[in-house]
C-alpha positions as CSV (number, residue, x, y, z in Angstrom):
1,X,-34.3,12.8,9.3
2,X,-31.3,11.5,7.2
3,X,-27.7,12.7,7.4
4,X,-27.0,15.5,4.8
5,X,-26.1,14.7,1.0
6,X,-23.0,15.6,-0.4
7,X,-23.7,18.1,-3.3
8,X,-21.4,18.7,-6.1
9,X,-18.5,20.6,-4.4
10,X,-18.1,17.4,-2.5
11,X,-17.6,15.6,-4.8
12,X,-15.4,18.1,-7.0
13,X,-13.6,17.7,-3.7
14,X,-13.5,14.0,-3.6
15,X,-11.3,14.8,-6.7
16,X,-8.9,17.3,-4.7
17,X,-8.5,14.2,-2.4
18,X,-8.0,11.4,-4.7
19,X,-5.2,13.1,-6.9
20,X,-2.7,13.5,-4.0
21,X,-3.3,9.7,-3.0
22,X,-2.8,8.9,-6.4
23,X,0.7,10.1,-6.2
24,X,2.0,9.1,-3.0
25,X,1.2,5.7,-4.1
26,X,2.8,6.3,-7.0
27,X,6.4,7.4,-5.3
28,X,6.3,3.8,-4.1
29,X,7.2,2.2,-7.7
30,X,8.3,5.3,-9.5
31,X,11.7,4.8,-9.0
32,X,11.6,1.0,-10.5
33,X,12.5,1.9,-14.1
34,X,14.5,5.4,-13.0
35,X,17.1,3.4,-10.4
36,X,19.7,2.4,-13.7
37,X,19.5,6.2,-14.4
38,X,20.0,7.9,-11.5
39,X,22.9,5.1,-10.8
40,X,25.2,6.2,-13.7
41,X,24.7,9.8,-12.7
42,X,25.3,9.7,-8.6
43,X,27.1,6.4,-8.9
44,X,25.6,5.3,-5.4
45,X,27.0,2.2,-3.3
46,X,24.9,-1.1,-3.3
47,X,23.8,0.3,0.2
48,X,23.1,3.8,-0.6
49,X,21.2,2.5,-3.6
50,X,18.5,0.1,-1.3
51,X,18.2,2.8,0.9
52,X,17.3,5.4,-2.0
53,X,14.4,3.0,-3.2
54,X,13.7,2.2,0.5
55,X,13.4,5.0,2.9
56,X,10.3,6.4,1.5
57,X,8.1,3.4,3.0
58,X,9.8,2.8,5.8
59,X,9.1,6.9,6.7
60,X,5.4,6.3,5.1
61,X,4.7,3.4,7.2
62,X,6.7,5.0,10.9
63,X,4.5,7.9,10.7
64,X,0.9,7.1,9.5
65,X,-0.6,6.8,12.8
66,X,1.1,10.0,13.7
67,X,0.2,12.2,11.3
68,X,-3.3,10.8,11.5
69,X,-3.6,11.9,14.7
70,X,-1.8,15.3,14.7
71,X,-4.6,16.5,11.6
72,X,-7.0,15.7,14.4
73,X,-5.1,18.2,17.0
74,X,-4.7,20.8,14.3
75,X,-7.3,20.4,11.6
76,X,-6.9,18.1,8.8
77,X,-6.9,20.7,5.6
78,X,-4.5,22.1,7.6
79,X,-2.1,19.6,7.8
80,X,-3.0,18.3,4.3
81,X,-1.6,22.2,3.1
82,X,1.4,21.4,5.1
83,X,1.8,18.4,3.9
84,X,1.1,18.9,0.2
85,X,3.7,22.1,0.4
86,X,6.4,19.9,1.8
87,X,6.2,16.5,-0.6
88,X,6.4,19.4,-3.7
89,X,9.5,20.9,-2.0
90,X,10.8,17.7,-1.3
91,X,9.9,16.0,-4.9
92,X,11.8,18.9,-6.4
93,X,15.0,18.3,-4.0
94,X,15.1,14.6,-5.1
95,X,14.6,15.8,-8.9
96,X,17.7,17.9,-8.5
97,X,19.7,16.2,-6.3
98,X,23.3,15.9,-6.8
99,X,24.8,13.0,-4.5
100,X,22.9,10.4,-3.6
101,X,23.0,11.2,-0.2
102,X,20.8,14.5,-0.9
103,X,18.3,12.5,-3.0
104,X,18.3,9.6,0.0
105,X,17.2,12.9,2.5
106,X,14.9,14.0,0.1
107,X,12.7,10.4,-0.3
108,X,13.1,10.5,3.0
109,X,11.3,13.8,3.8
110,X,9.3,12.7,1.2
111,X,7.7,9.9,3.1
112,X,7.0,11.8,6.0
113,X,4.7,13.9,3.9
114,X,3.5,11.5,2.0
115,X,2.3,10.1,5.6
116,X,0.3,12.8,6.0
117,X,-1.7,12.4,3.0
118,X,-3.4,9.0,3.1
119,X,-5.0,9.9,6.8
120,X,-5.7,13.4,5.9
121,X,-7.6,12.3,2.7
122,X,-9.4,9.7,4.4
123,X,-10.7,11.6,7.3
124,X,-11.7,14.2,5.3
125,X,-14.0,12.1,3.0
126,X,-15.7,11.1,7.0
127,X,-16.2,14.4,7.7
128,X,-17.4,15.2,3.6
129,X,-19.9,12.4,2.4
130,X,-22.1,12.3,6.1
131,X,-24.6,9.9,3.6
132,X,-23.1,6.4,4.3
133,X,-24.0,4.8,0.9
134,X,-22.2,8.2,-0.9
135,X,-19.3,7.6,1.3
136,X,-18.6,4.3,0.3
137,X,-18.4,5.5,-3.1
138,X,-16.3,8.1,-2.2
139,X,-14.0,5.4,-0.1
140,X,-14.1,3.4,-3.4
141,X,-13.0,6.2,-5.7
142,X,-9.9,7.0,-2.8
143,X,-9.0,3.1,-2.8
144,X,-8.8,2.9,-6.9
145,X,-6.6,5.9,-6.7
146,X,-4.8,4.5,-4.0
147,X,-4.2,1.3,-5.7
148,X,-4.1,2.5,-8.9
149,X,-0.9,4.9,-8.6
150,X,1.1,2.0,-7.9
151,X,0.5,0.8,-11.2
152,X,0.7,3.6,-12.8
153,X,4.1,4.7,-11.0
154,X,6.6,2.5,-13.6
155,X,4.4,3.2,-16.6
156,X,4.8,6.8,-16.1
157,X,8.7,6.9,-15.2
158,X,9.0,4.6,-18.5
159,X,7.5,7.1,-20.2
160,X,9.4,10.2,-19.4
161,X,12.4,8.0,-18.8
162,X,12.0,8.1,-22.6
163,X,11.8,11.8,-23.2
164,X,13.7,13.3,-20.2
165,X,16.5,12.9,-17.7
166,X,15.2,10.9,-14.0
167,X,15.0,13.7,-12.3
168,X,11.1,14.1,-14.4
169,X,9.9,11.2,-12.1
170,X,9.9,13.6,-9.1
171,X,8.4,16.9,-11.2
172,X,5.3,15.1,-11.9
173,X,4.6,15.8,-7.9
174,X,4.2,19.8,-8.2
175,X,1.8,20.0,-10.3
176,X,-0.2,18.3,-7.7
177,X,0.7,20.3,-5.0
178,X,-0.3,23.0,-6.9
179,X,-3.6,21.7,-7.4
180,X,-3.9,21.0,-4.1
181,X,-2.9,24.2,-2.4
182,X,-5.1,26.5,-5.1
183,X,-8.5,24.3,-4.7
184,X,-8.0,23.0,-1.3
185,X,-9.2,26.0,0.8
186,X,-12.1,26.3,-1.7
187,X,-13.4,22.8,-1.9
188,X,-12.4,20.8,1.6
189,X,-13.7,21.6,4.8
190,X,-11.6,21.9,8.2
191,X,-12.2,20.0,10.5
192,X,-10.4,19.1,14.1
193,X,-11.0,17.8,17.6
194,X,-12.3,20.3,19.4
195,X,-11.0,19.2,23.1
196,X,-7.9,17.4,21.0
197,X,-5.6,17.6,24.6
198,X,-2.2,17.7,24.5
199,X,-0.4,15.1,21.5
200,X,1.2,12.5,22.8
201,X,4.8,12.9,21.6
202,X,6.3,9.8,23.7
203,X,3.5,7.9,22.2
204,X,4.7,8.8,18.5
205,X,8.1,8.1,18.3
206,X,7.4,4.6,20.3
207,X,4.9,4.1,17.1
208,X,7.4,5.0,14.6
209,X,10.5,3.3,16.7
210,X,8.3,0.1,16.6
211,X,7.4,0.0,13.0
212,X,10.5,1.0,11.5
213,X,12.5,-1.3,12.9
214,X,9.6,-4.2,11.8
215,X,9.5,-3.5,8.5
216,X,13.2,-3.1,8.1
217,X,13.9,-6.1,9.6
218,X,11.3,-8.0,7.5
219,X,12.6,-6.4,4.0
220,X,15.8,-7.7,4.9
221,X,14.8,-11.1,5.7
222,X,13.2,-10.9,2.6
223,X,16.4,-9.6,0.7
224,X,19.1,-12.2,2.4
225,X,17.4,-14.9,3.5
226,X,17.0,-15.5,7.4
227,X,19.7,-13.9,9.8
228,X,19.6,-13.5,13.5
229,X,21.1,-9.9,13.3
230,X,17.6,-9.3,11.0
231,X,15.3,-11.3,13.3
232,X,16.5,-9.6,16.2
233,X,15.8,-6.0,14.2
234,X,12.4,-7.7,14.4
235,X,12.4,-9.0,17.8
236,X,13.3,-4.8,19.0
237,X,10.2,-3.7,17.0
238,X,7.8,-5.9,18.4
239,X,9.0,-5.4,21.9
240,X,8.6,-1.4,21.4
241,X,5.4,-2.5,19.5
242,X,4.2,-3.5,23.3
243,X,5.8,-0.7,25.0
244,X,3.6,1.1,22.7
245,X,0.2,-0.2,23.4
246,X,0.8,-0.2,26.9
247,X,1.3,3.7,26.5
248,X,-1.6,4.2,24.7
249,X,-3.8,2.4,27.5
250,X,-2.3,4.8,30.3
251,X,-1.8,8.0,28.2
252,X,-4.3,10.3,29.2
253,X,-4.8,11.6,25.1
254,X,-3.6,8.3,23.6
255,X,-2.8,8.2,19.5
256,X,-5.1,5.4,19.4
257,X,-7.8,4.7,21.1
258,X,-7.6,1.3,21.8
259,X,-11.5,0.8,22.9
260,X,-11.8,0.9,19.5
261,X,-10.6,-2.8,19.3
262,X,-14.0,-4.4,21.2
263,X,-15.8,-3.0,18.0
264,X,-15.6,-6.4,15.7
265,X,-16.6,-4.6,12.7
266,X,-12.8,-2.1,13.4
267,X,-11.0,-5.3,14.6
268,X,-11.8,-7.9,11.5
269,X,-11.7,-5.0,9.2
270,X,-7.7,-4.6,10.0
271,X,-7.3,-8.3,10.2
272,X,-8.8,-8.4,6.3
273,X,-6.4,-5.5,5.2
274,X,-3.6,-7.3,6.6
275,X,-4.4,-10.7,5.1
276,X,-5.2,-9.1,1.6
277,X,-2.1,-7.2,1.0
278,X,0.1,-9.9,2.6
279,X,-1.4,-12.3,-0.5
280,X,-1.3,-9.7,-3.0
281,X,1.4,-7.9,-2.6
282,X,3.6,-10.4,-1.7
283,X,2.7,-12.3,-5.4
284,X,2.4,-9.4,-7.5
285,X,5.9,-8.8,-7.5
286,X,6.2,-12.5,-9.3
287,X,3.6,-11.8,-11.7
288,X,5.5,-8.5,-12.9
289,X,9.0,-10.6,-13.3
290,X,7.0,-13.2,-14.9
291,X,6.1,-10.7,-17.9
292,X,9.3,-9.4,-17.8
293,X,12.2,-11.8,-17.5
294,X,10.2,-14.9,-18.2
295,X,7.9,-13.5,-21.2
296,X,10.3,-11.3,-22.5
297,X,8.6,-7.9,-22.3
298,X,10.3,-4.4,-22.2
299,X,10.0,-2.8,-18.8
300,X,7.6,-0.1,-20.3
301,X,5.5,-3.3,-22.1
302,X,5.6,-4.9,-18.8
303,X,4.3,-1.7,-16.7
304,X,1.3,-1.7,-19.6
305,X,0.2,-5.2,-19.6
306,X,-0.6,-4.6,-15.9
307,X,-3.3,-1.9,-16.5
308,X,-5.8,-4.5,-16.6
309,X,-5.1,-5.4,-12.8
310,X,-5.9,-1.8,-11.7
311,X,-8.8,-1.0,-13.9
312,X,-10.6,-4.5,-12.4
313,X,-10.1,-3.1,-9.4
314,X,-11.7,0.1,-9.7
315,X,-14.5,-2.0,-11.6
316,X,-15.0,-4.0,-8.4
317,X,-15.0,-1.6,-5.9
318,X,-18.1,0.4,-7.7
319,X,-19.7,-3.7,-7.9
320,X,-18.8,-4.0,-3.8
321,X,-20.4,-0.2,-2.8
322,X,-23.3,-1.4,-4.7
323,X,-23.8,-4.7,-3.2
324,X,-23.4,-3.4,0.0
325,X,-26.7,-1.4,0.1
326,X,-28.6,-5.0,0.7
327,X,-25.7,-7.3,1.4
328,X,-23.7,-7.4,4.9
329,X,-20.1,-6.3,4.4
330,X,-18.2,-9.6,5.6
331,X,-20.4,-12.1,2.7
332,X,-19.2,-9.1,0.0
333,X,-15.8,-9.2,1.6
334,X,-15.6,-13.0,1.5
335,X,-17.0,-13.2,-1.8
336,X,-14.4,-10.8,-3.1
337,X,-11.2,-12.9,-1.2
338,X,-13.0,-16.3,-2.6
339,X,-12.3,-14.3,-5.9
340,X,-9.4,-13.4,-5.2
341,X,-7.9,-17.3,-4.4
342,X,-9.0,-18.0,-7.6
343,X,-6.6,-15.8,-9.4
344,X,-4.3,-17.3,-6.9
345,X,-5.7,-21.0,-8.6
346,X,-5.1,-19.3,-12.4
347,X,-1.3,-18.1,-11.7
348,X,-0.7,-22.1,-10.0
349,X,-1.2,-23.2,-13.7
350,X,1.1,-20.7,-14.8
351,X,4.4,-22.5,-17.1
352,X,7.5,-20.9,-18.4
353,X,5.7,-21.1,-22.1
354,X,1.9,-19.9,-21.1
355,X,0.6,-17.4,-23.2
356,X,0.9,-13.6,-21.4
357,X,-3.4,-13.7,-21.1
358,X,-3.0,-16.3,-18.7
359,X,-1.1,-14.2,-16.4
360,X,-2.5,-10.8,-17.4
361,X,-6.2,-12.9,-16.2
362,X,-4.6,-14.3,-13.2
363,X,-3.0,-10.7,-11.8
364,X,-6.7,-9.1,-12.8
365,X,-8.7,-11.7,-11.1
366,X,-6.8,-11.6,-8.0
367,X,-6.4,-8.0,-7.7
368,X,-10.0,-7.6,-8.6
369,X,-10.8,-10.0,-5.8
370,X,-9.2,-7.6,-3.1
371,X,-10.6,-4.8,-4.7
372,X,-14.2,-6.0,-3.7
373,X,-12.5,-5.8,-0.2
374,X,-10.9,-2.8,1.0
375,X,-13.0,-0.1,0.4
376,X,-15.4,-2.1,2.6
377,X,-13.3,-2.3,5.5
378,X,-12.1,1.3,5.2
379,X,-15.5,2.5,5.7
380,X,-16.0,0.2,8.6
381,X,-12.7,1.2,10.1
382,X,-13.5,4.9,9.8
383,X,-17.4,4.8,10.7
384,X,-16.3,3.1,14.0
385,X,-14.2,5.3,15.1
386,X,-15.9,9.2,16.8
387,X,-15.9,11.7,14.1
388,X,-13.3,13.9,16.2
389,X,-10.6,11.3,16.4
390,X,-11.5,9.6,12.8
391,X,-8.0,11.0,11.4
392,X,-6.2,8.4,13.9
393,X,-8.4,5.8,13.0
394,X,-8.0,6.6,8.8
395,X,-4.1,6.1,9.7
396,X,-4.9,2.5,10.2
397,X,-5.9,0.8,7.1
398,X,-3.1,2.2,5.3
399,X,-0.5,0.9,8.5
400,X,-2.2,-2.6,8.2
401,X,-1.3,-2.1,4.3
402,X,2.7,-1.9,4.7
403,X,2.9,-4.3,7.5
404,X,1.1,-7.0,5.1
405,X,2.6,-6.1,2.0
406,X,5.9,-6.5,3.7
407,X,5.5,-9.8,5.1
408,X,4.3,-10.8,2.4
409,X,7.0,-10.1,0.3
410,X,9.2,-11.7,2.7
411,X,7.1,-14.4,3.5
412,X,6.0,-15.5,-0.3
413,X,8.9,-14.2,-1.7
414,X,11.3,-16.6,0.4
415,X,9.3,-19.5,-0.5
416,X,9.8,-18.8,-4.4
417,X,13.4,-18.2,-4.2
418,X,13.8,-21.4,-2.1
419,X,11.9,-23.1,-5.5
420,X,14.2,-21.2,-8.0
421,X,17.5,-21.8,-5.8
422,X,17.0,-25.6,-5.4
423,X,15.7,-25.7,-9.4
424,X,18.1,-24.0,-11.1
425,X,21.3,-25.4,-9.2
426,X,21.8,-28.2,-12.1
427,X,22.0,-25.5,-14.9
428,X,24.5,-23.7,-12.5
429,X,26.9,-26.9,-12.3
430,X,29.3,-26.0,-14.4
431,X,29.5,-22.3,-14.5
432,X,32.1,-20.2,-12.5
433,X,31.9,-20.1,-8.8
434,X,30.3,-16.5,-9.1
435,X,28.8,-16.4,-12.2
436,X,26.7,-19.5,-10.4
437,X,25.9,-17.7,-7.4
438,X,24.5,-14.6,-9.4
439,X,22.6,-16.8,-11.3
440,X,21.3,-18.7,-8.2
441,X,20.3,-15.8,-6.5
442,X,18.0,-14.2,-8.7
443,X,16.0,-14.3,-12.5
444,X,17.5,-11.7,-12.8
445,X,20.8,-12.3,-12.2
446,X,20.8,-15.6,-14.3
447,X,19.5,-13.2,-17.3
448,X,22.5,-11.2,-16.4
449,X,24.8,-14.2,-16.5
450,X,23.0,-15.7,-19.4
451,X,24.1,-12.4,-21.3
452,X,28.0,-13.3,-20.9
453,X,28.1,-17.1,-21.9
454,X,28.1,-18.6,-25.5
455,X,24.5,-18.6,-26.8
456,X,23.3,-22.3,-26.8
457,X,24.8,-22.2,-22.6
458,X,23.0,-19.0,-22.0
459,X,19.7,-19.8,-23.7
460,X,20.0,-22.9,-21.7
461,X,20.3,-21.1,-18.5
462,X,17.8,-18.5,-19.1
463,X,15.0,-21.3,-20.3
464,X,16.0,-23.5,-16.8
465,X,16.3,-20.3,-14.8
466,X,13.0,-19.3,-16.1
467,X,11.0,-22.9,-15.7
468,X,12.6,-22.8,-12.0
469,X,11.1,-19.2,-11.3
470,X,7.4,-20.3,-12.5
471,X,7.6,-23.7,-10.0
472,X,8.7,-21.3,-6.9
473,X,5.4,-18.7,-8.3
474,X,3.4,-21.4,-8.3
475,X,3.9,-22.8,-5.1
476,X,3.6,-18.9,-4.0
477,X,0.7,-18.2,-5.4
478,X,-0.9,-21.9,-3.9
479,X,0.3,-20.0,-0.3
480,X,-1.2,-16.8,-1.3
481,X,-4.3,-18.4,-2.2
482,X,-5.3,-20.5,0.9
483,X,-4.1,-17.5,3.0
484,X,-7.3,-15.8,1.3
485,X,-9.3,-18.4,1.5
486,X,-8.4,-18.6,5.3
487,X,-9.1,-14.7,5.3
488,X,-12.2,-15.6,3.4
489,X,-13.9,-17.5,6.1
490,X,-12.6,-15.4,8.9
491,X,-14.0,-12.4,7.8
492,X,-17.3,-14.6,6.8
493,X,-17.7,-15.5,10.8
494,X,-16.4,-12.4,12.1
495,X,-18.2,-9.8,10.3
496,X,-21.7,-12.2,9.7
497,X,-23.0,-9.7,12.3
498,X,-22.2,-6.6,11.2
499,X,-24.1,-4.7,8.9
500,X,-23.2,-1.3,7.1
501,X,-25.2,1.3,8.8
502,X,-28.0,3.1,6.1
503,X,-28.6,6.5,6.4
504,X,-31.5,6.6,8.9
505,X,-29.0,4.8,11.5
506,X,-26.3,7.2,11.3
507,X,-29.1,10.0,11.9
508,X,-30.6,8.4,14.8
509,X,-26.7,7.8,16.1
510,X,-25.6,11.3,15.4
511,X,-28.8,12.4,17.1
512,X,-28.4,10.1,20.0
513,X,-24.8,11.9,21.0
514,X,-26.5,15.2,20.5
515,X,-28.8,14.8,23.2
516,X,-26.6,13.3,25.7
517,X,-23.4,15.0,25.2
518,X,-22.3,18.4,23.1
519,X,-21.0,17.5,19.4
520,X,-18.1,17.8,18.3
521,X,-17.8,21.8,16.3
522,X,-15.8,21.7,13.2
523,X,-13.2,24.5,13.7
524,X,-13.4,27.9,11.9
525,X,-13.0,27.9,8.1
């Protein structure tokens, strides 16, 4: 007997699902055109500003495992509603709000809810699509969306940034929640632990107190180069980090369950998320300067050159659900990080003066390379983990996800401004003592500079400040690309055993637990 096929509301569902994902992804880089905007019209401090662009990942990331686990106590359609009622009250606080103080609350609150979603989402999809081949689709859909809103956040705040005031970036949310509170109850099923216990609060703030302080930390190593005040930020998290696990292994309902770590197929999986967004994310962010400051694109043209990057994503997650009907999951993984190091080996060739198609190609190939990836390991983190605590375990991926997007940037990003810094400092000589340290500091800040000096000086700086930039990518992206390759062979060893389970073995599972212990109920609609 094989598990139950999804029929069409499941899938109209899947849509329900997908859309919310779509824009908490999006909130992540929806600000990047707005930020000049909402400047001139709250006049923040240099602070206030970082912290406006900021907060909303560092409360995404704190509360993931959290809020994963909570929809398990209380139903995850449940705590979806909740959550989808508070980011629309909170996107249209931070579209209205008048000091930047109010709009720092606001992104805030903001990332707390939008915590909520990527768990919820994915959890609900386990307990949706029960056929594991439909499932991975499904997973595949929810990872294009998920990567796909971040791409698509600074296209669309370009292009109401164009029409209305940037308080339109945060409307585009409540039309969602709409959406999502009208078709919810009619399309997703509820779902909870049925013996949840009591939630481990101690256990959640030691989570969020551990990877706040982390990620901070790292963001600002990133930002100022290394400081011992920053390191130490670091230093606290991790140490909580412990305090945490060694909770979780006496609590008697623990967030996590760590027993989930023997499986190799859970354990790789998270190693593979980390390693893939530590390369990509951590490059990307070159790649989009590149076409900006070095190319000389508009922000808007910019945004829209790096369509293609999504859209080869969401091409090669349908080729990795295929594939993985015959194929184990850590040769397709492999493959797709092998692919990825190769858009890593386009973007090494890279120069100041390469045609745009050379870096469009390179972004694409690499982020089509990770896309092969994580829908993969999403389904093997969620199919590990018992159907009544899945919600904890969908909090993972997306955790693994920050954490290696942020060292990445810190870690990748440091060694490129090391490049530009020691390359530019002869075009620098004879400027003035701050004029040189703006343009030493950033691309950005030498285009700035450039803008204020005679035109044969500036264009001088701009083409060395430029050239210096490419060297530091391309020693980045040679980084970024043996970390995948690294990441390539470790998930070719680690995972060579496991296979994705076909429908007849999730039957013969779910089947097995019936006879020796009661299943899990899904609470009352």
């Amino acid at each position: 007997m094989s598990p139950e096929r999804a029929t069409l509301k499941e899938w109209v569902g899947l849509a329900v699902l997908v859309v919310p994902v779509l824009m908490m992804s999006m909130d992540m880089t929806v600000l990047y055109f707005a930020l000049p905007f909402l400047s001139a019209s709250l006049e923040p401090s240099a602070t206030q500003q970082l912290w406006i662009v900021d907060i909303y990942a560092f409360m995404l990331a704190g509360l993931l495992i959290a809020m994963g686990t909570l929809g398990d106590h209380i139903g995850r359609r449940k705590l979806l509603m909740i959550g989808a009622v508070v980011f629309g009250a909170s996107s249209l606080a931070a579209a209205y709000a008048s000091s930047a103080e109010l709009l720092i609350l606001a992104r805030a609150v903001l990332g707390m809810s939008g915590a909520v979603l990527a768990p919820s989402t994915l959890a609900l999809i386990r307990n949706m699509f029960h056929d594991p081949n439909q499932r991975r689709t499904a997973i595949a859909i929810w990872t294009a969306g998920l990567s796909g809103g971040a791409a698509l956040g600074p296209i669309v705040s370009g292009a109401l940034l164009e029409e209305f005031w940037w308080g339109s970036v945060f409307l585009i949310n409540i039309p969602v929640t709409i959406l999502i509170l009208v078709f919810g109850p009619m399309l997703l099923p509820e779902y909870r632990d049925p013996k949840p216990g009591r939630f481990d609060v101690l256990g959640a703030v030691l989570s969020l107190a551990a990877i706040l302080p982390v990620i901070y930390g790292i963001k600002e190593l990133a930002d100022d180069g290394f400081a011992w005040e920053h390191a130490a930020v670091v230093a606290a998290g991790l140490v909580i980090g412990v305090l945490f696990v060694m909770r979780q292994r006496r609590a008697p309902n623990p967030l996590i369950d760590l027993s989930l770590f023997r499986d190799r197929g859970f354990t790789a999986s998270i190693g593979v998320n980390l390693v893939a967004l530590f390369a990509m994310v951590g490059f990307l962010l070159f790649a989009t300067q590149w076409i900006q400051l070095v190319y000389g694109l508009s922000p808007l043209q910019a945004g829209l050159w790096t369509l293609p990057a999504p859209l080869a994503v969401a091409v090669t997650t349908s080729v990795a659900v295929g594939l993985a009907k015959k194929v184990r999951p850590g040769y397709i993984i492999a493959a797709g990080m092998v692919i990825a190091s190769a858009g890593f080996a386009i973007m090494t060739q890279l120069r100041a003066d390469s045609d745009l198609a050379m870096a469009v190609i390179g972004a694409s190939v690499l982020s089509a390379g990770v896309g092969m990836a994580i829908p993969l390991t999403a389904d093997l983190i969620v199919s590990a983990a018992p159907a009544e605590r899945v919600g904890a375990a969908a909090a993972l991926p997306e955790t693994s996800n920050q954490l290696g997007g942020a060292l990445g940037v810190a870690i990748l990003g440091s060694i490129g401004a090391a490049v530009y810094t020691r390359d530019v400092a002869d075009s620098t000589s004879g400027l003035p003592p701050e004029a040189a340290e703006a343009a030493e500091g950033s691309l950005g800040g030498a285009t700035e500079v450039a803008t204020h000096l005679p035109a044969d000086t500036g264009d001088a700086l701009v083409k060395a400040a430029g050239e210096a930039f490419t060297r530091g990518m391309n020693l980045s992206a040679a980084v970024g690309g043996a970390v995948m390759l690294v990441g390539a062979v470790g998930a070719a060893l680690l995972l060579r055993h496991v296979r994705t389970p076909s429908a007849t073995d999730e039957a013969k599972a779910d089947l097995t637990k019936t006879e020796s212990a009661p299943a899990p109920a899904p609470a009352p609609e």
